[in-house]
N, C-alpha and C positions, 0 to 999 in steps of 0.2 A: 590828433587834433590839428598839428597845422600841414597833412595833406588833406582833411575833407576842408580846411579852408580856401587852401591852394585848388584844389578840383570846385569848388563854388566862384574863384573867380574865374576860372579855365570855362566853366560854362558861362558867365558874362563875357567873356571875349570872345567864344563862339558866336553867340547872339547877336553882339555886337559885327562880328564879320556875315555873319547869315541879313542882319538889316543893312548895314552899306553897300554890300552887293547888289542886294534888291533895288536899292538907292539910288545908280550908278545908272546915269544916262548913256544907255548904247543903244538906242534907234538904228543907227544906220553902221553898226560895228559885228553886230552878231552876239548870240550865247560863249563862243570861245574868247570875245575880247572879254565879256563881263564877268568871267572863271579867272582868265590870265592876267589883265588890268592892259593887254596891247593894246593898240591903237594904230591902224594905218596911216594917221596922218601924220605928218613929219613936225608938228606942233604938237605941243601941250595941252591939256585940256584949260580953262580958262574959268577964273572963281572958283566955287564953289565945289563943281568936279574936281579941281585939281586935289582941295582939301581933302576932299571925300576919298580919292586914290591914295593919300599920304598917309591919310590915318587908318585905312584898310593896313597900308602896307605895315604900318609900325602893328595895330593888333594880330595880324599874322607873326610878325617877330614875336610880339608878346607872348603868345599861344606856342609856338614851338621853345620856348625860356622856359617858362610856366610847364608843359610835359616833358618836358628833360629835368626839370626840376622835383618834380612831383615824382616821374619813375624812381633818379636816385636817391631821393628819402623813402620813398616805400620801399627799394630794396636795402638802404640802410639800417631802418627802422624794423624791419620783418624778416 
C-alpha cells in the first residue's frame, strides 16, 4: 500500500517536471539548456523563470528521494 502510494506521487512529480520544462523560456538557449537548466548568460534568469528553474530543480530532488525510496521498501517489503 504505501509504495503504489509512493509511485502515484513519483508519477505527479514526473508531470510536474515534464510541464515546467515545457514551461521554461529558452528562445534563444537551445533544447540542451531547457534538458540541463544552463544558461550562457553570466546572470540569472529574472522572475518568474527564476522560480520556474528552482522548483524544477527541488522536484528533480524530489523524484530521485521518492525512487530510492520506493526501490528500498519494495526490496524490503518483497
Amino acid at each position: 500500500m504505501v509504495i503504489t502510494i509512493l509511485q502515484i506521487i513519483i508519477l505527479c512529480v514526473v508531470i510536474g517536471i515534464i510541464g515546467i520544462t515545457l514551461a521554461l523560456n529558452t528562445k534563444s538557449e537551445g533544447l540542451g539548456a531547457a534538458i540541463t537548466g544552463a544558461s550562457d548568460t553570466y546572470r540569472g534568469a529574472v522572475g518568474v523563470e527564476e522560480q520556474k528553474r528552482n522548483l524544477l530543480q527541488y522536484l528533480c530532488y524530489g523524484f530521485v528521494v521518492l525512487s530510492f525510496a520506493t526501490a528500498i521498501l519494495g526490496n524490503f517489503f518483497f
